[in-house]
N, C-alpha and C positions, 0 to 999 in steps of 0.2 A: 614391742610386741611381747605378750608375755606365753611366750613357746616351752613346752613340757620341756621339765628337766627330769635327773632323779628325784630332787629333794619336793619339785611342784610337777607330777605327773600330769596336771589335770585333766582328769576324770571327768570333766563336765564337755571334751574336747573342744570344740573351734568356736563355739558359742557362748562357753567359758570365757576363753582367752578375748575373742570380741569385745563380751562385757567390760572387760578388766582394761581395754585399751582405748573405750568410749571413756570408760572414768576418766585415766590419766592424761587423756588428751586433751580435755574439755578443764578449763576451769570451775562451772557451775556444771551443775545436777541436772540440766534443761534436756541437753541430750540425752542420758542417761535413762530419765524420765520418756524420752520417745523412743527407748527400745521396747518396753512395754508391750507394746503388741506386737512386735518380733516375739519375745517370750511367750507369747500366750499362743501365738502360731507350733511352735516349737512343743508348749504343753499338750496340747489340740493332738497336734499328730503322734505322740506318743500312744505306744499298743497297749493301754492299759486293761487290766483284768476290770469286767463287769462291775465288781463291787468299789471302786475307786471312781469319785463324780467327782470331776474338775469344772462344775460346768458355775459353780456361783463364783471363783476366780477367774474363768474366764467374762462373768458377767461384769466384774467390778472391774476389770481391764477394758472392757467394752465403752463402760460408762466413763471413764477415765478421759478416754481417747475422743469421746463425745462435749468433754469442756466442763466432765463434771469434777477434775480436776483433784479429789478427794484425795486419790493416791499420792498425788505429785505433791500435791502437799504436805504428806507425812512423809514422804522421801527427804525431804527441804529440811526438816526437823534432825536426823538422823550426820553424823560426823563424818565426812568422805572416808575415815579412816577404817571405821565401826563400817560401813558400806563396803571398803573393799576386803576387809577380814570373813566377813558373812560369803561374797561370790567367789573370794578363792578358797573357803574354808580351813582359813586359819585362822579360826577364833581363838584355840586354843594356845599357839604360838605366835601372834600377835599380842595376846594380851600377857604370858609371859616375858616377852620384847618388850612389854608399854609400849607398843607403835599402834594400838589401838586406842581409841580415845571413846568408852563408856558411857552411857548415864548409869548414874548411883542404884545401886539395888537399896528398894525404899526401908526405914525404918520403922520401927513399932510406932512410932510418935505418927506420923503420918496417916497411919490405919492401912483402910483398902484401897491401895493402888494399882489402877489397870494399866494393861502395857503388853508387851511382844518379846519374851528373851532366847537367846539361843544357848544353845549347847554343842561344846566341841570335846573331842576324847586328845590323851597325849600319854605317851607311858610316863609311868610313874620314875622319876630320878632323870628323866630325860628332855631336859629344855624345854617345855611342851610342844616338843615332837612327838608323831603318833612311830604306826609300826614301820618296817623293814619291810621289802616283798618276803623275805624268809616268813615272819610273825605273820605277815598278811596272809601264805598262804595257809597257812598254820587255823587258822582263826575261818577260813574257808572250807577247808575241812570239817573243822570243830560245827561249824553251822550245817553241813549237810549230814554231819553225822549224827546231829540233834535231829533232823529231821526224818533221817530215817531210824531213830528212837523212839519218834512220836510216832511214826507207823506202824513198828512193830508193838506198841504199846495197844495201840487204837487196833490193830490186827487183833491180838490177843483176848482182849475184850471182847470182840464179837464172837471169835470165837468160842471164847467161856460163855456168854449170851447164850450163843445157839447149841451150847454144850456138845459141842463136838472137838472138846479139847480142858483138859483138867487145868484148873489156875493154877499158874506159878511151874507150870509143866512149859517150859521154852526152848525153842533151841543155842547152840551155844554162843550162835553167831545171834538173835533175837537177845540172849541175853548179854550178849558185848554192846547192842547198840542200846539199849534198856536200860545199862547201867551207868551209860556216860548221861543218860539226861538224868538221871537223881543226882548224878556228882555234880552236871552243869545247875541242877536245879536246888540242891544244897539237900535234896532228901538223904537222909540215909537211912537205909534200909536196902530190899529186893523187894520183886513181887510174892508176896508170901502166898501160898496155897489155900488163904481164908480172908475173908473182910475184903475190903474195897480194892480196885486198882487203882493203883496213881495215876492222877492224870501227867502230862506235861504242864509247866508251870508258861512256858512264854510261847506256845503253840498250841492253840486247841479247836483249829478248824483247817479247811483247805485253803478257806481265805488266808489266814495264817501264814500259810507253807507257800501258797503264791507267794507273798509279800519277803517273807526270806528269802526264796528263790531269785529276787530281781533286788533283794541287796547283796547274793553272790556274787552277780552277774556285775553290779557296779565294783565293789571290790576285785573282781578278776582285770578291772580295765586299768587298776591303779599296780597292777602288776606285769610292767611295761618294760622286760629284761632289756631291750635294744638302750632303756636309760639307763640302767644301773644290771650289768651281766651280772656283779659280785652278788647281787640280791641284798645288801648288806647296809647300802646309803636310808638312812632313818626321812622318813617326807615329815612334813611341815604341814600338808593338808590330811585334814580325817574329815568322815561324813558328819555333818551337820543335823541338829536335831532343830524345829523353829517349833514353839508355844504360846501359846497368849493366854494371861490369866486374869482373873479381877480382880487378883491379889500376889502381887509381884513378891511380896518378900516371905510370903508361904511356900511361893511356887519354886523360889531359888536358894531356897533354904538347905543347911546342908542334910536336914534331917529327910527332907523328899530327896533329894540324889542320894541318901543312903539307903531307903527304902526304893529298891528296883521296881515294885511293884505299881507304884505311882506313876514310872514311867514308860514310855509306846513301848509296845515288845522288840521290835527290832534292836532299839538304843539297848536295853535292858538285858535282852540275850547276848549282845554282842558284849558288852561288861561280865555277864558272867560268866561266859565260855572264857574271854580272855584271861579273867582272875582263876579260873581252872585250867588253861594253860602254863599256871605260872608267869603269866602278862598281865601284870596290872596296870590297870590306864586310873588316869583322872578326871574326871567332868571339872570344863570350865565351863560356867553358866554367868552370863551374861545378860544385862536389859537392852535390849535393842531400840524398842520405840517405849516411848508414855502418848498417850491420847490423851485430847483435851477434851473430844465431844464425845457424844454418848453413844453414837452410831459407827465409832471410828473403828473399834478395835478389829473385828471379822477382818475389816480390808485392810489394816495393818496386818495383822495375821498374813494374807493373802501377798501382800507389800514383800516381808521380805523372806516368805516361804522361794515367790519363785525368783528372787534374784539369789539366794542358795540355790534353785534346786534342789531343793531340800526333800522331797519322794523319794523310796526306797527304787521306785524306777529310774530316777534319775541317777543322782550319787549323793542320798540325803540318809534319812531316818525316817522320816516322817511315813508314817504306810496311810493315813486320809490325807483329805482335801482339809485346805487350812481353813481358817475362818468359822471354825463350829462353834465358835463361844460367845452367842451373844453377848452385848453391852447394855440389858436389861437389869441387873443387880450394880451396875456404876453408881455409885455414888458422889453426887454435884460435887460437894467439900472436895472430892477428888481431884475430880476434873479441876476443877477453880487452882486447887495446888498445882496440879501438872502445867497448865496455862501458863500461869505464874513463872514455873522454872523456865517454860521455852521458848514462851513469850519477853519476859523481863533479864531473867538473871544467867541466861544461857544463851551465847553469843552465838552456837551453830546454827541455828535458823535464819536468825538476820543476816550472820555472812553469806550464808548461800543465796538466802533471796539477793540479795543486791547482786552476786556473782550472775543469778542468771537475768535479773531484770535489764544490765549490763551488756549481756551477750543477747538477748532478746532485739536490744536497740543497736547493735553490729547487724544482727541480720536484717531488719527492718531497715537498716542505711542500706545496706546489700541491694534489698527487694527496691528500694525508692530511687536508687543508681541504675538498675537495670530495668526498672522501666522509663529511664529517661532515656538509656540506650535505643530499647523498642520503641520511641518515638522518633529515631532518627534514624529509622532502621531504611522507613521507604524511600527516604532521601538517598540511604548510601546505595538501595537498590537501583533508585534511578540512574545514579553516577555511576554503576556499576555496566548500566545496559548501555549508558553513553560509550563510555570508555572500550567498552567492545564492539561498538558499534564502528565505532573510528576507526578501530585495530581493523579490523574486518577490510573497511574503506582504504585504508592505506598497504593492505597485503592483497587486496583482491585480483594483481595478476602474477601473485608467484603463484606457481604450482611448489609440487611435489618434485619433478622432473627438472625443473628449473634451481631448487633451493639446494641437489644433489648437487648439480652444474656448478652453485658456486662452493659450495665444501670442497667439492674436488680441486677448485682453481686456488682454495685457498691453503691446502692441503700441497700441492705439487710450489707451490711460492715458498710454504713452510719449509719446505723439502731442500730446495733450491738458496736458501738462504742460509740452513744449519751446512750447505756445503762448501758456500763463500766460506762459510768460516771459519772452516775444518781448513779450507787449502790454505788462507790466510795467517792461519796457524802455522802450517805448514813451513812455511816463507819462511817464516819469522826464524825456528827451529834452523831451518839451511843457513841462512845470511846467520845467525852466530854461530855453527861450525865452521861456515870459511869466515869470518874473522878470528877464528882462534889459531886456523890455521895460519893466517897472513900473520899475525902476531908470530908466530913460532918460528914463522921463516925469515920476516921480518924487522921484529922487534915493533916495541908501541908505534900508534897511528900518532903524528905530529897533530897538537889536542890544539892548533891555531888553524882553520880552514885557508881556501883561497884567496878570501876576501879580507883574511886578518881578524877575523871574528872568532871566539871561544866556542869549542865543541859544545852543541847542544847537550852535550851529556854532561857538561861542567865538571868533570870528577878530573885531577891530577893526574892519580895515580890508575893504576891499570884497571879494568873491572869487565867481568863479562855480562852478557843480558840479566843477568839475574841478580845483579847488585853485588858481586858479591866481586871480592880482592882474587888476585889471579897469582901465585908462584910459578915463577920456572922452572922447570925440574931438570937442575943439570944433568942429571945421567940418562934422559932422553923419555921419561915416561910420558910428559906430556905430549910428545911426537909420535909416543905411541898411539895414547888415546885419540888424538886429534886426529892419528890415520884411518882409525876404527871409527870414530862418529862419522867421517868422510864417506866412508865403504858404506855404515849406514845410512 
């Protein structure tokens, strides 16, 4: 069972942990593959804001569960290993482990390759582990105080609008919050009293400020003091960014993760408040899935958005619904290559399908044994009404009153019997007192009877009931005791 620690809080809680213990139980991906519409139940009920539509991932789970099978099959594609770093979100520290097992980010020779990569943060100099709850709360801060930056920004401007306030005229506490988003935002400068206001750079609507608000709320849950009081143990999971592009080695290039602006605002704020904290983190970006067909990617996309969780509602990055990118500009040569690698020259496909075509024919013996059972079901019924039928037949003149009657009689016998044998005990105890006596006054019993026959008890030498050798105590102690066992 994989139960929050400090170093794996998970933030995704029991539905998380779930996930991750259908993997490891199951040999093949078959189970795994039928959590799917668990997840989709679980996305469904989330309280999301109006502008976030989960409804073409929940369509393509629908169709899934319907035998259209599309997903389950690019799951089959993907490395259990690469699977389980994506649902506990440690992409980043998995893949500094090497306990993840990648496909290759494509090369220039290959052209446009389509595909699905993730992204995971880790501080910089640090195993790729992410933050501490210290750093964590720090970076929860830094976020709401960008947002109430872009407030006071967005304030100030209407104000100057409806000119009932001179530009660049702020209060001191408006221009405290004002100046940490140019620092987060790399501007520098102030609002100057002429020419344009700044805007914020990673916030410029409500929609916006919802979607950072419910990646507080996920980072607040990975700050779980009852795991770690010191606040100080460094975690192994950070939120998860998922992509799909129809060019893999553009999209993971280090030149787009250096340019933030390429990437969703959440991912991208939370890198530059960090780097303005004096917390520098790293992107590891990773190829998750290759598609071979043309139709595949959206529902890759969709595939392993939600076994991340990867929604800023959840505990992800992502602020839309996955699957915006059609596979209209794929290119066949592509696809033909990708094929190629999953189908031929890359064993994770084929070992899984066999894993679970494997366990498929375990259950299907299961289902073919138990209904052979259910055909012998009405037999054991009928031997069941016999059997109590007879029982019946052969009790039908005890009572209640009667079956008392004999507990009772058996009861006073038990009685009567533990006391035979208590007094028989007893006996026994007196007849070797007075023979220890008779010895003391007598000297040993002649060991040849009347008859000329050898004492039953064959022994020469002297010995009381208990087997044991007997001294005479010439200065009279035995004639002590032996008067006092008497008396008792």
């Amino acid at each position: 069972m994989a139960n929050p620690t400090a170093e794996m809080p998970m933030p995704g809680d029991q539905e998380q942990q779930d996930l991750l213990e259908v993997l490891e139980k199951h040999d093949s991906l078959y189970q795994l593959s039928l959590e799917m519409p668990k997840l989709a139940k679980s996305l469904e009920a989330l309280p999301l804001p109006r502008h976030v539509d989960i409804s073409s991932t929940l369509g393509a789970i629908a169709k899934d569960e319907d035998d259209d099978w599309k997903m389950a099959t690019l799951l089959h594609s993907m490395d259990r290993s690469a699977i389980r770093a994506i649902i506990r979100g440690t992409v980043a520290f998995d893949t500094f482990k090497e306990e993840a097992k990648w496909l290759e980010i494509p090369g220039e020779a290959e052209g446009k390759v389509p595909g699905v990569y993730v992204i995971g943060l880790s501080r910089r100099d640090h195993h790729g582990q992410f933050l501490n709850i210290l750093e964590t709360e720090k970076l929860i801060r830094g976020l709401q105080n960008y947002i109430d930056g872009y407030r006071a920004l967005d304030r100030h401007r209407c104000r100057v609008q409806l000119q009932v306030a001179t530009q660049g005229n702020l209060t001191p506490q408006d221009k405290e919050r004002i100046s940490w988003v140019f620092k987060v935002d790399g501007f520098p400068g102030v609002v100057l009293p002429h020419g344009s206001i700044p805007e914020a750079k990673f916030v410029e609507s409500d929609d916006d400020v919802m979607n950072i608000e419910a990646l507080i709320k996920s980072l607040e849950r990975r700050c779980d003091v009852t795991l770690d009081p010191t606040k100080e143990i460094r975690q192994r999971q950070s939120p998860i960014y998922v992509g799909c592009s129809t060019n893999l080695r553009v999209s993971t290039s280090d030149d787009s993760l250096k340019d933030l602006s390429g990437l969703n605002k959440p991912l991208a704020l939370t890198v530059s408040i960090l780097s303005a904290l004096d917390l520098p983190v790293n992107l590891t970006v990773q190829v998750a899935l290759r598609i071979w067909e043309p139709d595949q990617l959206p529902v890759a996309e969709q595939l392993v958005a939600t076994l991340a969780s990867s929604l800023v509602h959840q505990h992800g990055f992502n602020d839309t619904e996955a699957g915006g990118t059609a596979g209209s500009t794929v290119t066949a040569s592509s696809l033909q290559a990708a094929r190629e690698l999953i189908m031929c020259h890359n064993q994770t496909m084929s070992d899984n399908v066999e894993k679970t075509i494997a366990e498929m024919e375990k259950r299907l013996e299961f289902i073919k044994t138990l209904e052979s059972l259910m055909d012998s079901v009405p037999k054991l019924e009928a031997e069941i009404v016999a059997m109590t039928k007879e029982l019946a037949d052969q009790t039908s003149d005890l009572s209640w009153g009667h079956l008392n009657e004999l507990m009772d009689e058996i009861e006073a016998e038990m009685e009567q019997r533990y006391s035979d044998a208590h007094k028989k005990a007893w006996d026994l105890r007196v007849l070797s007192k007075i023979n220890d006596i008779y010895k003391r006054e007598f000297g040993d019993l002649d060991p040849v009877g009347r008859d000329g026959q050898q004492d039953t008890g064959g022994n020469a030498s002297e010995q009381d009931t208990g087997g044991n050798a007997r001294e005479q105590d010439t200065s009279g102690n035995t004639s002590e005791q032996g008067e006092q066992h008497t008396d008792n």
